[in-house]
C-alpha positions in Angstrom: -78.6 168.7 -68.4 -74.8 168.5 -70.0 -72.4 167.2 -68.8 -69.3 168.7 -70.1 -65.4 168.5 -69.6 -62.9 171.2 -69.4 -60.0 169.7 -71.3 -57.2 172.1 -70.1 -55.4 169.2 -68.6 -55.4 167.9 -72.0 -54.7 171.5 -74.2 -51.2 169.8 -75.3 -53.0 167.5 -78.0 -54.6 168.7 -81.3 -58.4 169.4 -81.4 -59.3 166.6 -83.6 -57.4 164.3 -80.8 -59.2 166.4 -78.3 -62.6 165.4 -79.4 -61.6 161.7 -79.5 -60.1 162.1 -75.9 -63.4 163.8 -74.5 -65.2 160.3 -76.0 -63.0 158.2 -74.3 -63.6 159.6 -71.1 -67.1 159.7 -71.3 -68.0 162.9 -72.1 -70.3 164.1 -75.1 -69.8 167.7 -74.4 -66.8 170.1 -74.0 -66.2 173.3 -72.2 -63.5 174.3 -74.6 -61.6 176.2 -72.1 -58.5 179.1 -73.4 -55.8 177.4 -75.9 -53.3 178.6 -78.5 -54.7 177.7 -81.0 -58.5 178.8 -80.9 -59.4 181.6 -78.2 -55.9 182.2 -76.6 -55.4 184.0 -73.3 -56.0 187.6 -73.0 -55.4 188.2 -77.4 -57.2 187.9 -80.7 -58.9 184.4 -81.5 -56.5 182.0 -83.7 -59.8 180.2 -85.1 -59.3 180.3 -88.7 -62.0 179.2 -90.7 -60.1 175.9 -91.9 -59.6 175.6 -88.2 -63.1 175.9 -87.1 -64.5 173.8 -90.1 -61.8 170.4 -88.8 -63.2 171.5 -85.2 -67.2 171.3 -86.6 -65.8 167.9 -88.6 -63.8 166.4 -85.4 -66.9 167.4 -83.3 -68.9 165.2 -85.4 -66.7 162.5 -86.2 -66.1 161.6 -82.5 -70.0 161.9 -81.4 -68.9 165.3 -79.1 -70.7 169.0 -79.0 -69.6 172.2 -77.7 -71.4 172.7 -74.7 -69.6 176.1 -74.0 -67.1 177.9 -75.3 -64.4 180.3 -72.3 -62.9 183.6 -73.6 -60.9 185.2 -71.2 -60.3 189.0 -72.4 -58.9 192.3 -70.5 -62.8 193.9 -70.9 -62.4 195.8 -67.2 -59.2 196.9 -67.7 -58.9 201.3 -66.7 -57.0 201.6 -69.9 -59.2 201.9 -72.5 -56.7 200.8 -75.5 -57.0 197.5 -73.5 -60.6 197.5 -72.8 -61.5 198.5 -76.5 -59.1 195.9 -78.0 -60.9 193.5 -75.5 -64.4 194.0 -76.4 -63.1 194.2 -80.0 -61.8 190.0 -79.3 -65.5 189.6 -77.4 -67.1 189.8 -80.7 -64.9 187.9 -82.8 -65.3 185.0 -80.1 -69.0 185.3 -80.3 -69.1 185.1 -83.9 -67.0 182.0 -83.4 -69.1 180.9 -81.0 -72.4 180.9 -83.6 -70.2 179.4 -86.3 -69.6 176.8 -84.2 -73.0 176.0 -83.4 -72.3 176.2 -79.6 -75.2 178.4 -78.3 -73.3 178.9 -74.9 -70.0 181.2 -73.3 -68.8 181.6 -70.2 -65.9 183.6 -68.6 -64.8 185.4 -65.6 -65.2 189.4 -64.6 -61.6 189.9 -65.3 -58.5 191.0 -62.8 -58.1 194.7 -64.5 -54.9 195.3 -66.4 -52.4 193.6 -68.0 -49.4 193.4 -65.6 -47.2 195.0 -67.7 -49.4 198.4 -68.0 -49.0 198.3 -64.1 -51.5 199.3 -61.7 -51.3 202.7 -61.2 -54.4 205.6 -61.8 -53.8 208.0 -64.5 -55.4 210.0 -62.1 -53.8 211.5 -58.9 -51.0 208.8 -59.0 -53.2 206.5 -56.8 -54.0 202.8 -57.4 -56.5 201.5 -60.0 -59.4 200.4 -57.2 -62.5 198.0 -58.0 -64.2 200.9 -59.3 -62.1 201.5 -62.0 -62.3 197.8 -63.5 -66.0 197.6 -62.4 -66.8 200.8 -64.5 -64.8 199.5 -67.4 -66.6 196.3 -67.3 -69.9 198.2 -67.6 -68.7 199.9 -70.8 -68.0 196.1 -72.1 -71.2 194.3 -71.0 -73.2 197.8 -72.3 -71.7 197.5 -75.4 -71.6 193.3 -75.4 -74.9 192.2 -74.5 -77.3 193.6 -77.4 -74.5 191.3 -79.5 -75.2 188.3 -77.3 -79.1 189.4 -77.6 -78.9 189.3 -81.6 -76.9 186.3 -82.0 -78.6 183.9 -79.3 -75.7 183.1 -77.5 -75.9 183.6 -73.4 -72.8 184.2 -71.1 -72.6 182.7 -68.2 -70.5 184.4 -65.7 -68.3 183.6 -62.6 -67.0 185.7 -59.6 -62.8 184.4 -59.1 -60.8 184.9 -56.5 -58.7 188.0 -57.1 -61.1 189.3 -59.7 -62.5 192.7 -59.2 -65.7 191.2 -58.6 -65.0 187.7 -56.4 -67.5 187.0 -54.1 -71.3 185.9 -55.1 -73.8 188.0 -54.1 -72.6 191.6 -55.5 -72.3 189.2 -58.5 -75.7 188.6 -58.6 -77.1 191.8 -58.0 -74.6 192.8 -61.1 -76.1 190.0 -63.1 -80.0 190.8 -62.5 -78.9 194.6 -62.6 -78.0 194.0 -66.0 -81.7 192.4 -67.1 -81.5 190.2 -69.6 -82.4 186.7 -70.3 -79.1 185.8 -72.3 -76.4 187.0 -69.1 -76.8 183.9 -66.2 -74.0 183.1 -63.7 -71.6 180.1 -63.3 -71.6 179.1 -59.7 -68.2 177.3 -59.6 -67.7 174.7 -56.7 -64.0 175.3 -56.0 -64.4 178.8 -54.8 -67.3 178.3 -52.5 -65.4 179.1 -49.4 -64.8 182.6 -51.1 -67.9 183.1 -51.3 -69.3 182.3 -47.9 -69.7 179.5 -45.9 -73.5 178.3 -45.9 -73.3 176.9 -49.4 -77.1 175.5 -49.9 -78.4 179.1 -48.8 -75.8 181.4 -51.6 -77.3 178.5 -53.9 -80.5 179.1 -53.0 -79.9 182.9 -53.3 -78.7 182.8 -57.0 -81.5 180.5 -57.7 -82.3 180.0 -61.4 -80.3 182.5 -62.0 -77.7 179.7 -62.0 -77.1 178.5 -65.5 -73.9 177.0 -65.4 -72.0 174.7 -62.6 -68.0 173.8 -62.5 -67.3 170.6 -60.6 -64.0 170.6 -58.7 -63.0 170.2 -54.8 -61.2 172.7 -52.5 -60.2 173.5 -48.9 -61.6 175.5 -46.6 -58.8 177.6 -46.4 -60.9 179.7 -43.4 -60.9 176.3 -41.3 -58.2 176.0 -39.0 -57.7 179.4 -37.7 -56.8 180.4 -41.5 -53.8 177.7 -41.2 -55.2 175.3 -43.8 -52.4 176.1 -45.8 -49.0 176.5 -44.8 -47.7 180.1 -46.2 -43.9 181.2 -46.0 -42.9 183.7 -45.1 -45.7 184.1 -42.6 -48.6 186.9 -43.3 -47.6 186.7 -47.4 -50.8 187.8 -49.1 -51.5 185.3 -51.4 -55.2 183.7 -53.0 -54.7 180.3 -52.9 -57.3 177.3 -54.4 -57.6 174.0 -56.0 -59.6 172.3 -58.3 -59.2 168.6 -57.0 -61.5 165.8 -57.8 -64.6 165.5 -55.7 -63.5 163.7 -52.3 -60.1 165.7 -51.9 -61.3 168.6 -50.6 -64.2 169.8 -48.2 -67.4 170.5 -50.7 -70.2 168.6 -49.3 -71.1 167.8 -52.5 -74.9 166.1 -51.3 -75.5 169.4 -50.7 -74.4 171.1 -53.8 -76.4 168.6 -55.8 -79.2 168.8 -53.9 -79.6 172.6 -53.6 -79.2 172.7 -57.4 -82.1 170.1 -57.9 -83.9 171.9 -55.3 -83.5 175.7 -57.1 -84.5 174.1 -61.0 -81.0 173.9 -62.2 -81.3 172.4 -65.4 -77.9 173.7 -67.2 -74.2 172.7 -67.8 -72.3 170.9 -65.5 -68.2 170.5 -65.7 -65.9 168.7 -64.5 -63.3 171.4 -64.1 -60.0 169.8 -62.1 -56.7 171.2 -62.7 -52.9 170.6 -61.5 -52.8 166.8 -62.1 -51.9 166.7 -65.2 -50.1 163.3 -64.9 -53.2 161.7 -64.2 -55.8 163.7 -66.5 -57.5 160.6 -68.1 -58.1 159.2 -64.7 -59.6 162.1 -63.4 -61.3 162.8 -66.1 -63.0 159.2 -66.1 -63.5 159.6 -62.3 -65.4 162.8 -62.5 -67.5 161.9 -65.2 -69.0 158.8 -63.3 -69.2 160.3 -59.7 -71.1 163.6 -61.6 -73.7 161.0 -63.0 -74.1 159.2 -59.3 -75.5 162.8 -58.1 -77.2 163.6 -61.4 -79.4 160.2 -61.4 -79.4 161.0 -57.8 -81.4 164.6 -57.4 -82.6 164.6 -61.4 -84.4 160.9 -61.5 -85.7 160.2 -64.5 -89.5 160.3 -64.9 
């Protein structure tokens, strides 16, 4: 099992600086989540090859591997310059990814178009719908996952809130649909309560198929009568969630560890908090050594 930390409260400092930073925490691997300066949002990877040869030296220098590595491109986007372009960014990041050494991706379904192309159908004036961006992705992953295939890399994927795709089990069926041993799926912690309420039982239903766990706490935002959170003005449709260190939120997290032991899981596990920036190297200590408490917990050594 890794143990790996999403450094996005620490993007601001240099990669080689990264790599030092993700030692002093604790950490020997890194989910190296979007930045400017390797696999920005939503455009072409900046990794240069002097770039990803100080990243390979840094790496080593500091005792660190990349556990994973988190594109995050406009492949389900209805317009098919974007969609193109995105799949086109998907294979540059892959071969990244094997020049790297790092074995592992992960990423999200994708929210459909950029905002500025707007959201409305080419076809009868009527709204892109889920079908759109779903059919787009299928076009990407058809085209995407022979590359994965050939080059040994597997994706790991995640249903988010206000994707096309958000909740777990159509994500599943999706992710067996599409057969093949390199495509798993990221069950992230901090969106459980979009995805259903019995947590042990949506674990057990993904089973091994889970490859790939983020680490972060969350409200229920359905406790309460929906009132968890406090929206003005009243009725606003908004998604709202965190990623707060364990204890701040309402994960049972003896369950989540345990249903994961109980199901196999033998994959990546990240700490994945955002929003306190002020305090990243606290957090990032914190959740390193309460992640080991479950891991020597549920995965003894024999």
């Amino acid at each position: 099992m890794k143990i790996a930390l999403d450094p996005h409260m620490h993007r601001h400092l240099p990669l080689d600086q990264l790599c030092r930073k993700a030692a002093e925490l604790g950490y020997d691997h890194i989910e190296l989540s979007p930045r400017d300066d390797f696999l920005p949002w939503w455009v072409r990877p900046r990794a240069h090859k002097e770039r990803i040869r100080d990243f390979k030296k840094a790496l080593q220098d500091h005792g660190v591997k990349l556990g994973s590595l988190l594109p995050m491109y406009r492949w389900a986007s209805p317009h098919e310059d974007e969609r193109q372009a995105a799949v086109r960014y998907w294979k540059e990041a892959i071969r990244i990814a094997v020049e790297m050494d790092c074995d592992t991706m992960n990423s999200e379904f994708g929210r459909g178009p950029s905002p500025d192309r707007g959201h409305r159908s080419s076809c009868c004036g009527g709204m892109h719908s889920h079908e759109h961006s779903e059919a787009a992705w299928w076009r990407s992953i058809e085209e995407l996952v022979p590359v994965f295939e050939k080059e040994g890399v597997t994706l790991n994927m995640e249903p988010h809130p206000e994707d096309w795709c958000e909740t777990l089990h159509p994500a599943i069926d999706m992710l067996k649909t599409i057969g093949s041993d390199h495509v798993k799926f990221l069950y992230c912690a901090p969106h459980t309560f979009y995805f259903g309420d019995d947590m042990a039982k949506m674990i057990r239903d993904a089973g091994p198929l889970i490859n790939h766990v983020h680490v972060a706490d969350t409200y229920n935002h359905k406790a309460s009568s929906g009132l968890r959170y406090i929206v003005n003005p009243p009725g606003a449709k908004v998604t709202i969630h965190q990623h707060m260190d364990m204890y701040q939120g309402e994960i049972d997290w003896d369950v989540f560890f345990s249903s994961l032991a109980e199901v196999g899981f033998d994959g990546i596990v990240t700490a994945c908090v955002f929003g306190w920036e002020e305090r990243a190297d606290q957090s990032g200590r914190f959740m390193r050594a309460e992640i080991q408490k479950y891991v020597d917990k549920y995965w003894p050594r024999g």
